[in-house]
N, C-alpha and C positions, 0 to 999 in steps of 0.2 A: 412882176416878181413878188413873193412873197416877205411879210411887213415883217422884220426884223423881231425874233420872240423876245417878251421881258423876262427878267430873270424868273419869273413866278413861273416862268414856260418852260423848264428844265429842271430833271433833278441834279442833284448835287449826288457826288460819289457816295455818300451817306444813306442818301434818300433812295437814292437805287438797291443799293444792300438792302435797306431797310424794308421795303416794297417787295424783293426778292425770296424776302427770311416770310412776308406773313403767307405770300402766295405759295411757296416752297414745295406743298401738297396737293395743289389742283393741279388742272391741265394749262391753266395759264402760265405755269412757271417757264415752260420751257418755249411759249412763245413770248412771254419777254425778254428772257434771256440771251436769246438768240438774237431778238431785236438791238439789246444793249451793246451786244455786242457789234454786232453787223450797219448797226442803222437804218436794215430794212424798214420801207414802206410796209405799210400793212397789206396791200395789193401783193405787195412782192412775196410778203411772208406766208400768208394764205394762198398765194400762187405755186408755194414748191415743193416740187415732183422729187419722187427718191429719185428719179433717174440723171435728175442732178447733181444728187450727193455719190460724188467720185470716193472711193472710200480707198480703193488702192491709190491716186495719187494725191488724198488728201485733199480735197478740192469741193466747192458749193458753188454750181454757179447761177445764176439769176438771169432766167432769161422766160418766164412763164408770171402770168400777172393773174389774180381775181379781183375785178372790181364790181361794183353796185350803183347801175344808174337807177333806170326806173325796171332795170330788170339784173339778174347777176349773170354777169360776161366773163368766162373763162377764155384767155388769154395767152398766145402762144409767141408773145412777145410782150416787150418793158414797155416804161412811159417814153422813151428814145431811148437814139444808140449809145448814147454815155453809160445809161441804166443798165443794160446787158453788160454783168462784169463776172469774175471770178474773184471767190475769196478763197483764203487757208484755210481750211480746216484744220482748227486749234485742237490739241488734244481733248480738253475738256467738251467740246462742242463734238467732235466725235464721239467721243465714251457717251454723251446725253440721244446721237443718233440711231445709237446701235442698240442702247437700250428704248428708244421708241420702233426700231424695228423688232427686237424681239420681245415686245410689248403685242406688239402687233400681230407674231404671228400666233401667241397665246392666247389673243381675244379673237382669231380666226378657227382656235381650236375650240372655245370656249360657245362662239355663237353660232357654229358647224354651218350649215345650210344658209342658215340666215343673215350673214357677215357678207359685208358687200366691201368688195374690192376696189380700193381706191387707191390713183396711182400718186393722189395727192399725200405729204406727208403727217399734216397737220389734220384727224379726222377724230372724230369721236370714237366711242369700245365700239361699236358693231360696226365702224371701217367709213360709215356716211361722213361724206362730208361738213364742216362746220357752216353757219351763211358768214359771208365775208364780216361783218361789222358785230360777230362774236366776240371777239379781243376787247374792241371799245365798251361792250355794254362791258365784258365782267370786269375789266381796268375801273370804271366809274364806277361799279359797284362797290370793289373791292377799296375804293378811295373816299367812299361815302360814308361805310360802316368803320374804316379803322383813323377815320378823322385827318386823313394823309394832305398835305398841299393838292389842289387840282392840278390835274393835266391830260391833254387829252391824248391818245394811244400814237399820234404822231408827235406827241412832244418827247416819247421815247426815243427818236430820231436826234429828236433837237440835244436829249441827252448825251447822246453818243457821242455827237460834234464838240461839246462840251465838255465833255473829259479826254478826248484828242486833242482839243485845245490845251487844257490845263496838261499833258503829258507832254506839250511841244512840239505834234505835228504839224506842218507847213502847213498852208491853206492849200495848196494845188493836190497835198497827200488824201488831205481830208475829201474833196473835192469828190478825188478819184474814188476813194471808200465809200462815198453817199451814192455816187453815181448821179451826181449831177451835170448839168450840160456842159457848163464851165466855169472856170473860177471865179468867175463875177458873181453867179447865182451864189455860191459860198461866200464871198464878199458880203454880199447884200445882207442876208439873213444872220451869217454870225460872224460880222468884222468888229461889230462893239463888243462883243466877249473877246477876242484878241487882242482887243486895244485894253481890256481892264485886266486882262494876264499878263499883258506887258509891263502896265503899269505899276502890279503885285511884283513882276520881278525888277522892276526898277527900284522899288522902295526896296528890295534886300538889299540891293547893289548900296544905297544909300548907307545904311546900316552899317556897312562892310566897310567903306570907302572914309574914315571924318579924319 
């Protein structure tokens, strides 16, 4: 199982806005965004197909992966079957979809002939696909030049988990959200942030209670 992150390994609700508002104007905004939200893997995220964005039932589902061994593997299944899940699609996350499809059909108008059709969502102006481990270089870019706390593109993950914590989701909810195998693995990795939220709201209860 993987070694429980330190606090330095997650942003804070702050750090995320903050990080959100400098990238706001590249292409990286809206795969953070969507990460923050969702907690996608970066396999996952660079894995997904419009044809998984259900737009009449509102729906994203994750079941397509790309990862980078010593070669890049396009994948027509998750890291296991926990992984394969369905999310909401939130209004805001739609309104940011519809405008990367009709982004897209503008830069298919723009590149004519030479615009390659990709069924992936996440692609560059002329339709090519990104290499999977594009996220992480511009993230540590973009963390190097504006003097940001480090973290590396899965700790955007770990964020996620972390402000479901602090909102008060169950461990078994979050669990289901990450798409982890089971709640142990949630255990493992963020039960000492649960335990120091508890603690925050045990001290109001103090405060309230003399």
């Amino acid at each position: 199982m993987s070694a429980p992150p330190t606090p330095s390994l997650f942003y804070t609700v702050e750090q995320c806005n903050a990080l959100l508002n400098i990238i706001r104007d590249t292409p990286l905004y809206n795969m953070v965004y969507i990460t923050f939200i969702y907690g996608l893997r970066r396999s996952e995220l660079m894995g997904l197909k419009w044809e998984a964005i259900d737009f009449n039932n509102h729906t994203i589902s994750i079941k397509h992966t790309v990862v980078v061994n010593s070669t890049v593997v396009r994948k027509d299944k998750t890291k296991n079957a926990s992984s394969k899940r369905v999310y909401p699609m939130l209004p805001d996350i739609e309104k940011l979809l519809l405008s990367m499809k009709e982004e897209k059909e503008n830069n298919k108008k723009i590149f004519g002939n030479c615009y390659i059709d990709s069924e992936y969502v996440f692609v560059k102006a002329d339709g090519s696909v990104y290499y999977p481990s594009y996220p992480s270089h511009e993230l540590a870019k973009v963390i190097k030049n504006n003097n940001l706390p480090y973290i590396r593109w899965h700790d955007l993950r770990h964020s996620t988990a972390s402000m479901l914590i602090e909102k008060g989701w169950h461990m078994k909810d979050i669990s289901d959200w990450l798409g982890h195998n089971d709640i142990g693995t949630t255990m493992n990795i963020y039960g000492h942030t649960n335990v120091q939220h508890k603690r925050d709201i045990s001290q109001n209860l103090s405060t309230i209670l003399r």
